[in-house]
TORKOL-61949 format. One line per 5 residues: number of its first residue (from 0); their letters; for each residue x, y, z of N, C-alpha, C. Coordinates in pm, whole numbers, padded with zeros to 5 digits. Atoms other than C-alpha are relative to their C-alpha. Example, Ala and Ser with C-alpha at 12.3 -4.5 7.8 and 13.67 -1.06 7.14 Angstrom:
REM residues 2
0 = AS = 00089,-00119,00000,01230,-00450,00780,00090,00120,00000; -00082,-00119,-00006,01367,-00106,00714,-00077,00109,00073 $
//
This chain:
REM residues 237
0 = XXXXX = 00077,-00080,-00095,06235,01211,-01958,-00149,-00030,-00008; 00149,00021,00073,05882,01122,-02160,-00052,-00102,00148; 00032,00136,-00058,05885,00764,-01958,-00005,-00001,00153; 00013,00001,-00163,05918,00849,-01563,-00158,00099,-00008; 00081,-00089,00028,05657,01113,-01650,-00147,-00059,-00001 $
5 = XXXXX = 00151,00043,00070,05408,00882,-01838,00009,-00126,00124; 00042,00102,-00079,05464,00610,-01541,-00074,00078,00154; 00108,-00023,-00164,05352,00838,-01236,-00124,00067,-00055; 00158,00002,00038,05077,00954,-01517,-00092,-00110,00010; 00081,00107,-00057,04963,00640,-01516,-00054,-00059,00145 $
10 = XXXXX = 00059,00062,-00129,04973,00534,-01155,-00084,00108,00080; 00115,-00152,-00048,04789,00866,-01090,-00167,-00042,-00037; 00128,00004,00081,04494,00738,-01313,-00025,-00120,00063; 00071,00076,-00039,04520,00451,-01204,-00061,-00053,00182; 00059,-00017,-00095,04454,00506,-00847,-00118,00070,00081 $
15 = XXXXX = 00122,-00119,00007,04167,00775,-00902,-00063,-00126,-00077; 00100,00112,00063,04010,00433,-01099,-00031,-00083,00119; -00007,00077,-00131,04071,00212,-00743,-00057,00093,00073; 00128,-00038,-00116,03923,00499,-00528,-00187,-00012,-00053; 00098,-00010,00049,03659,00521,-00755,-00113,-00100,00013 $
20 = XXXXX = 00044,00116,00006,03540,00159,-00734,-00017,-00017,00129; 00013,00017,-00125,03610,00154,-00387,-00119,00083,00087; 00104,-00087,-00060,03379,00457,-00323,-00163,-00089,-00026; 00090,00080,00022,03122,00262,-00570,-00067,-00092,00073; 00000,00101,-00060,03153,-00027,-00345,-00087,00013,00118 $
25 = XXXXX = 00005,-00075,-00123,03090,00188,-00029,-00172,00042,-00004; 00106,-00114,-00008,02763,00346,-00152,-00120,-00143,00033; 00086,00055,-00039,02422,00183,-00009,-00066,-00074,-00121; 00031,00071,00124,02257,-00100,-00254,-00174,00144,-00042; 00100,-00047,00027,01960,00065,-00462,-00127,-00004,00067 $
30 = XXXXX = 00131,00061,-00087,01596,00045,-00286,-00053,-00068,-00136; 00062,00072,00092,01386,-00199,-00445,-00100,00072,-00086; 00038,-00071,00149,01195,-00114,-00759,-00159,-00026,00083; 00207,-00047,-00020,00738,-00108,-00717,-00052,-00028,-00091; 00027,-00032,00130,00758,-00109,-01076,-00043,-00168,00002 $
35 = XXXXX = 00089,00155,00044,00481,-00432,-01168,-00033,-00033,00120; 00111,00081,-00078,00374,-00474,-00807,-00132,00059,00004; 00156,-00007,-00039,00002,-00533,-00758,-00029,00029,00146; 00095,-00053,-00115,-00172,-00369,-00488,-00170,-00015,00010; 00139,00037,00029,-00545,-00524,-00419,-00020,00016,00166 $
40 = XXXXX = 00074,00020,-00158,-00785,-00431,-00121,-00145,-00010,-00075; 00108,00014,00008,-01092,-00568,-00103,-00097,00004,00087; 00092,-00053,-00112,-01399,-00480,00080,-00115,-00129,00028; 00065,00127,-00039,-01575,-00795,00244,-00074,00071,00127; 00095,-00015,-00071,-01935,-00709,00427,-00084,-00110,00023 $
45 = XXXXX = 00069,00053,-00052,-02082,-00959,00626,-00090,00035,00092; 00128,-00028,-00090,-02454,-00989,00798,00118,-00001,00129; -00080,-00030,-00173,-02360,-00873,01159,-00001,-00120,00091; -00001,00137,-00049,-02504,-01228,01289,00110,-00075,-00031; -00080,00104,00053,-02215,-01406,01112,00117,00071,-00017 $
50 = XXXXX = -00145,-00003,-00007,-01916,-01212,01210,00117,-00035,00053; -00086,00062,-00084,-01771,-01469,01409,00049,-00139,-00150; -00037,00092,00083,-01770,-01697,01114,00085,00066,-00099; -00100,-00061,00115,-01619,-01432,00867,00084,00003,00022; -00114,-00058,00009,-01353,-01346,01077,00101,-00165,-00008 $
55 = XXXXX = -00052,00130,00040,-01235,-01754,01075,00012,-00002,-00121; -00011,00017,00160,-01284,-01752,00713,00137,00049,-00057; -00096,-00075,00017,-01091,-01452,00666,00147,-00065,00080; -00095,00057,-00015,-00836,-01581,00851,00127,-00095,-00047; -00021,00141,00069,-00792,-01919,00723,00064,00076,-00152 $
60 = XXXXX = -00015,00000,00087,-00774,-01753,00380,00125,00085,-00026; -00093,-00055,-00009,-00561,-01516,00495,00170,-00056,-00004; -00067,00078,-00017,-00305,-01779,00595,00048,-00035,-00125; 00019,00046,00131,-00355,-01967,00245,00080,00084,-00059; -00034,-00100,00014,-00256,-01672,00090,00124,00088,-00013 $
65 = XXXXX = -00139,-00016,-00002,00059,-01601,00263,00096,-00093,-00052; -00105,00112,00048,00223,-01921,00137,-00027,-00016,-00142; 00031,-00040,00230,00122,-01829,-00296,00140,00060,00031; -00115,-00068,00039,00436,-01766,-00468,-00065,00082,-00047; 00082,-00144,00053,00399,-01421,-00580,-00050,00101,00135 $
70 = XXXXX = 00089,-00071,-00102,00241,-01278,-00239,00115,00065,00076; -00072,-00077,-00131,00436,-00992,-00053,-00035,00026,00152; 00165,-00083,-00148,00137,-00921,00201,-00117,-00035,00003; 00127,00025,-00015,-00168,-01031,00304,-00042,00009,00123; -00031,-00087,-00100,-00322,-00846,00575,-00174,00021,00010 $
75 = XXXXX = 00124,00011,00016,-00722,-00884,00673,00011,00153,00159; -00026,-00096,-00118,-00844,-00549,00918,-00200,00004,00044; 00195,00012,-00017,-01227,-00555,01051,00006,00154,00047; 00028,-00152,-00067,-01384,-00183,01075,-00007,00007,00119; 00019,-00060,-00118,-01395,00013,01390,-00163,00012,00022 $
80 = XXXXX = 00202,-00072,-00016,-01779,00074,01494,-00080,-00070,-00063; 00086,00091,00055,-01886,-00191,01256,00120,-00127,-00046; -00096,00074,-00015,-01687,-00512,01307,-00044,-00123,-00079; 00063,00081,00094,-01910,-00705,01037,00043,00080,-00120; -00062,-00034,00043,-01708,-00503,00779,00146,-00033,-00009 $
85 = XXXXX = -00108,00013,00027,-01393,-00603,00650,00097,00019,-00119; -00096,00000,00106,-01083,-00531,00429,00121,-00107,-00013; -00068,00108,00052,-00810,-00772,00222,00086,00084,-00055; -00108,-00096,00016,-00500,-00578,00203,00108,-00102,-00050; -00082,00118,00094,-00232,-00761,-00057,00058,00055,-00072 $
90 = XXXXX = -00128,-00027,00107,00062,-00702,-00253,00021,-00112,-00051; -00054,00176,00097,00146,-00948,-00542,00137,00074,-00045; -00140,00005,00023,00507,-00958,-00697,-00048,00067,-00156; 00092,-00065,00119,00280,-00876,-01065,-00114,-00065,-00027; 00097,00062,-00018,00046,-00950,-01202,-00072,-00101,-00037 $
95 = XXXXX = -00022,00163,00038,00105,-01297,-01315,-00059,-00099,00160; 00052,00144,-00168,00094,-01429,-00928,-00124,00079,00050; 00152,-00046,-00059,-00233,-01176,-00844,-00070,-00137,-00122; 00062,00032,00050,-00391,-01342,-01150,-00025,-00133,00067; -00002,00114,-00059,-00255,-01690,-01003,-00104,-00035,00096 $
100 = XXXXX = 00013,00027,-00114,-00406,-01652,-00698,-00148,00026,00003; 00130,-00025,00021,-00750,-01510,-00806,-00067,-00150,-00083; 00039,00127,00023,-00766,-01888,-00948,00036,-00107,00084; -00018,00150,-00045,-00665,-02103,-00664,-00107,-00019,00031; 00137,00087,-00048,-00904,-02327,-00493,00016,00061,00114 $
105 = XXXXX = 00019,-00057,-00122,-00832,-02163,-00151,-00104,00110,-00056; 00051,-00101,00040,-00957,-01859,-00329,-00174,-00011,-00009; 00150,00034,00086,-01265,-01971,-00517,-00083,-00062,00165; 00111,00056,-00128,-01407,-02144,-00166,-00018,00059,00074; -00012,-00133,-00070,-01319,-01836,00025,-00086,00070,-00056 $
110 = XXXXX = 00132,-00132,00039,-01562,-01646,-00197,-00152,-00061,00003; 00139,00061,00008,-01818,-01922,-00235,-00069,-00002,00178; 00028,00000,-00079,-01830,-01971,00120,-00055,00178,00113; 00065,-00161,-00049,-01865,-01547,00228,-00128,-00014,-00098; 00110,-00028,00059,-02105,-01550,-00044,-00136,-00027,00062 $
115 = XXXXX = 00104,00037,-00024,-02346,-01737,00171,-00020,00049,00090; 00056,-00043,-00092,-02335,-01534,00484,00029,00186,-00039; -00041,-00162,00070,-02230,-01136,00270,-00149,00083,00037; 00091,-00064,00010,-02458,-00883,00330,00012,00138,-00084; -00015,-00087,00136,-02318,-00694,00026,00076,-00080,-00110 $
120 = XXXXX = -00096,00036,00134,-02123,-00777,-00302,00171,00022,00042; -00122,-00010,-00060,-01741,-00843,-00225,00069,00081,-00106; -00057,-00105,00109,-01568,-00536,-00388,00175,00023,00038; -00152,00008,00008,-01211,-00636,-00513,00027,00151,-00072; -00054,-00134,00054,-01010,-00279,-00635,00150,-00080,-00022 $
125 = XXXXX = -00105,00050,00044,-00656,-00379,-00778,00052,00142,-00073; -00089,-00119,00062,-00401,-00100,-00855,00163,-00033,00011; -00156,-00002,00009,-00037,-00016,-00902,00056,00149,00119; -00009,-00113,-00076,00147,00188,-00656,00029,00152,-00024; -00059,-00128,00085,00257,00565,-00717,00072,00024,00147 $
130 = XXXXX = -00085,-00091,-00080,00395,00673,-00374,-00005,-00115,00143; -00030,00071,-00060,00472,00374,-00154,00124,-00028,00084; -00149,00051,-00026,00725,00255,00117,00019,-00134,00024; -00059,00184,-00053,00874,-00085,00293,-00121,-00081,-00035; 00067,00093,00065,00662,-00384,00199,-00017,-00079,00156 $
135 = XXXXX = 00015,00091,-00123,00695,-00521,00563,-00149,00028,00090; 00130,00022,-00057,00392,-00631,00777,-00034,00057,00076; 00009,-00051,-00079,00190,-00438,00969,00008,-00050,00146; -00025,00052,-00159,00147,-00437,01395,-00186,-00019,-00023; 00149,00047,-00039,-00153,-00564,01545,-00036,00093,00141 $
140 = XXXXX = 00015,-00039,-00146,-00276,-00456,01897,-00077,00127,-00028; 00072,-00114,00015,-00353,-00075,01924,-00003,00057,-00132; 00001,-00042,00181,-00251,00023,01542,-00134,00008,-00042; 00120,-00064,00042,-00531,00218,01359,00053,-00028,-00170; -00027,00042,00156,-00518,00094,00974,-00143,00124,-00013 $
145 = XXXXX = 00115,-00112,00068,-00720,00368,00776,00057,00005,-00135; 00008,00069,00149,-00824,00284,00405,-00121,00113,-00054; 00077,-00047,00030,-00952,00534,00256,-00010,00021,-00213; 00021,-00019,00100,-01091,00596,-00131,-00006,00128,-00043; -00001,-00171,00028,-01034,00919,-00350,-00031,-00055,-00140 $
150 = XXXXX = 00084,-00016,00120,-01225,00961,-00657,00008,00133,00003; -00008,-00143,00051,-01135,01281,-00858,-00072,00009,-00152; 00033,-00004,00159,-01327,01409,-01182,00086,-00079,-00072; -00062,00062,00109,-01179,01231,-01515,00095,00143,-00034; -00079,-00141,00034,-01072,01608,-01633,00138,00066,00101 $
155 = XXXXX = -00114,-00080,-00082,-00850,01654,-01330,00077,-00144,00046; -00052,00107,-00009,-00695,01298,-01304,00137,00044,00064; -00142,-00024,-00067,-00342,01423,-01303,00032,00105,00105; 00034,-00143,-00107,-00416,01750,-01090,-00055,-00135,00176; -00002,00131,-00089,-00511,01439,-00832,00092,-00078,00035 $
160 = XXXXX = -00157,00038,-00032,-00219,01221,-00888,00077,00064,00060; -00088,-00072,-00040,-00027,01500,-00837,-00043,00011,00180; 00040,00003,-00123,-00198,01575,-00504,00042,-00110,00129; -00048,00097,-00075,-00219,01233,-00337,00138,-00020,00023; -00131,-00013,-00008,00156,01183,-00408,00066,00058,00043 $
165 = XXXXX = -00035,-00101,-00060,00243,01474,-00253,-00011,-00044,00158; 00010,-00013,-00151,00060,01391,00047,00015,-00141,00039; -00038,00115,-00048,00209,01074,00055,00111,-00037,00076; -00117,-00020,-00061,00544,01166,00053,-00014,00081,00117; 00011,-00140,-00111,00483,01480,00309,-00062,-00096,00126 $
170 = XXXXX = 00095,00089,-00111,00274,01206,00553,00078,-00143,00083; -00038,00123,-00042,00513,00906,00555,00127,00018,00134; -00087,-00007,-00117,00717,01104,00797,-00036,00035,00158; 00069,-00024,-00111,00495,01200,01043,-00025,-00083,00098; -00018,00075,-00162,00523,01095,01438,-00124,-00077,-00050 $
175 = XXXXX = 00149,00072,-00008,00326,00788,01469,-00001,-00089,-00098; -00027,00084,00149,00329,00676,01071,00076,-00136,00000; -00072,00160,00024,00391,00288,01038,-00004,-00007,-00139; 00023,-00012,00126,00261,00315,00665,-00067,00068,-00093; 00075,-00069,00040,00139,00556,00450,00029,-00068,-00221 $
180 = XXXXX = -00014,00061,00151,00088,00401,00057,-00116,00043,-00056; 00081,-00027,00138,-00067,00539,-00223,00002,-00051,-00113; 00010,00108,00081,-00228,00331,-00477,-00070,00049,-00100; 00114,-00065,00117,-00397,00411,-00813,-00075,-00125,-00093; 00034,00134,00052,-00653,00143,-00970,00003,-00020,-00109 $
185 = XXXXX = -00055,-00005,00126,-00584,00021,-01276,-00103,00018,-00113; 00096,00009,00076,-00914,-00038,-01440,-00068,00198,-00032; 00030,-00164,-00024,-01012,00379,-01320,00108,00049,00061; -00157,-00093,-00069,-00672,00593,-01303,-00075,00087,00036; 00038,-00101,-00018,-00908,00883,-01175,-00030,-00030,00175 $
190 = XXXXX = 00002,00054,-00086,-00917,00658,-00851,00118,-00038,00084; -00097,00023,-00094,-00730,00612,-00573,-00020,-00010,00121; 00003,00035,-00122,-00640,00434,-00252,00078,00032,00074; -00114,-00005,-00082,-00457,00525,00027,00017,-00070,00129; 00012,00101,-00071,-00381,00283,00276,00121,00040,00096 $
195 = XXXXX = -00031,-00084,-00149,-00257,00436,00624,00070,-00131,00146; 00045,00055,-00108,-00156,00278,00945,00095,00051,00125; -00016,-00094,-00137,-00068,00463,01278,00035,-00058,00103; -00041,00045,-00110,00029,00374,01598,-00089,-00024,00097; 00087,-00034,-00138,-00274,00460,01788,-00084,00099,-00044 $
200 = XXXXX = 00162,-00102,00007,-00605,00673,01758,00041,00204,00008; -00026,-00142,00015,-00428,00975,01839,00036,00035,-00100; -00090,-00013,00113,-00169,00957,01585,-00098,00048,-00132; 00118,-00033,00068,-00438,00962,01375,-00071,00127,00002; 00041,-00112,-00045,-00616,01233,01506,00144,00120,-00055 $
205 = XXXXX = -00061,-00119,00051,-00289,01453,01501,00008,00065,-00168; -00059,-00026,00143,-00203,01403,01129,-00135,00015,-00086; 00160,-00033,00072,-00604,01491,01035,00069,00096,00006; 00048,-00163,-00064,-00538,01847,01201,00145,00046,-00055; -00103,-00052,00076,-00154,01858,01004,-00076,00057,-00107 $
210 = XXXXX = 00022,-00119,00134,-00132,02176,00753,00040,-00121,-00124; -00020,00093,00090,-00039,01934,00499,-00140,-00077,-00043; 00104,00108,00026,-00315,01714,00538,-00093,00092,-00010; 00134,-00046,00050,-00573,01994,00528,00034,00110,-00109; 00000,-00064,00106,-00429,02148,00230,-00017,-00060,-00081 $
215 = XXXXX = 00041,00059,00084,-00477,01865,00054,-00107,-00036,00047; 00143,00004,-00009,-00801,01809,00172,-00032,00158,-00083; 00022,-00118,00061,-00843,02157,00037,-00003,00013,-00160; 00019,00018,00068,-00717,02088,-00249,-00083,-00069,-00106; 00124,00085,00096,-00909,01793,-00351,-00152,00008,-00022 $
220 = XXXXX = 00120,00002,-00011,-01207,01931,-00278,-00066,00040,-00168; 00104,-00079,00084,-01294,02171,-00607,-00025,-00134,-00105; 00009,00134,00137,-01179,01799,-00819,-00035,-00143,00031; 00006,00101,-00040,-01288,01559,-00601,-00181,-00099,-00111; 00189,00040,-00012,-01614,01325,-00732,-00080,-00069,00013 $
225 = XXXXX = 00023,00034,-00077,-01735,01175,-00497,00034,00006,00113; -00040,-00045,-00194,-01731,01201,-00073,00073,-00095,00017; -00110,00089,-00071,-01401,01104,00082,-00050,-00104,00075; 00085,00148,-00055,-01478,00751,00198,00163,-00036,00093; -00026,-00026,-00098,-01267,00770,00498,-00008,-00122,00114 $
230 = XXXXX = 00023,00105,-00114,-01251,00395,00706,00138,-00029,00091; -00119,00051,-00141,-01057,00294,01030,-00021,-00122,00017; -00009,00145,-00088,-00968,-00077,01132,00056,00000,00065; -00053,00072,-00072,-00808,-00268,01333,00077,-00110,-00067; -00059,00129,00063,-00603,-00577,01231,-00062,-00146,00076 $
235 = XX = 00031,00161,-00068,-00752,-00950,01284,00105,-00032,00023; -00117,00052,-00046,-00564,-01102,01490,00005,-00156,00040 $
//
């Protein structure tokens, strides 16, 4: 009697092991990991006479750039209202191929050559992400890229983290939202970038005047230190 018993125990178990695998099978692959990518924007100001030459430069280097092993993104945006202003938006794989790439020769002639028409110091920032999504390229055309800087006291660092992150996740769903990524720099964790990009001027506009967005403006205010630095581009195209 033991042996008919212990054979439909077994094929009991072992078909709760076959759905099991099969369900396994079924379920969506993991999202990709963040963990070791580099996030670098850099702020490139050229004299206003010579912003027909920067934005070729930029270009060109831009190009360069995309073909480094190591490079997820590379993504040049000229300010709104001042179009002799520019940012260098880049994801590396870690930070073996950022380092790489801060030594090619495209690189090094790309800086020697802005150097001679800059009408400021080219200010690289390099961080790791905390509240990031897709890795895919932005749009060009009407899209509003907005790059803005958050500097919180040292004493309230994580009271900050916490914040941005919040309003990263709470933002990346909002009508309009092509990308909302939050970045923290590595050299000053009390720093942080958030790097935006919208559909259109309104879009923008709405998600200022979201409760979300002005509670964390609210919040950051008593730990902020320094004034929200707040820029809009465009994408070279």
């Amino acid at each position: 009697m033991r042996k008919p018993f212990l054979r439909v125990l077994f094929l009991g178990l072992a078909m709760t092991a076959i759905g099991a695998i099969t369900d396994a099978q079924a379920q969506p692959p993991a999202p990709a990991t963040i963990e070791g990518n580099i996030y670098s924007v850099t702020y490139v100001e050229v004299m206003p006479t010579a912003k027909a030459d920067a934005t070729a430069l930029l270009k060109r280097y831009r190009e360069a750039t995309r073909k480094e092993d190591g490079n997820l993104r590379s993504e040049t945006v000229s300010r709104m209202g001042q179009p002799h202003q520019f940012a260098i938006l880049e994801v590396w794989k870690d930070q073996q191929a950022f380092e790489a790439h801060r030594k090619s020769e495209h690189t090094t002639q790309f800086l020697d050559k802005i150097q001679a028409i800059r009408n400021a110091p080219t200010d690289e920032r390099v961080h790791i992400g905390i509240s990031v999504g897709p890795l895919q390229a932005g749009p060009a055309g009407a899209a509003v890229y907005v790059v803005t800087h958050v500097d919180v006291i040292p004493p309230r660092k994580d009271d900050g983290l916490a914040a941005v992150k919040q309003l990263g996740e709470e933002s990346r769903t909002d009508a309009g939202n092509v990308r909302f990524e939050v970045v923290q720099q590595t050299n000053r964790p009390n720093h942080f970038t958030v790097i935006e990009i919208w559909k259109d001027a309104k879009a923008v506009e709405t998600h200022s005047m979201a409760e979300p967005t002005r509670q964390f403006r609210d919040k950051l205010g008593p730990m902020s230190g320094a004034l929200y630095d707040e820029r809009m581009y465009n994408a070279v195209e």
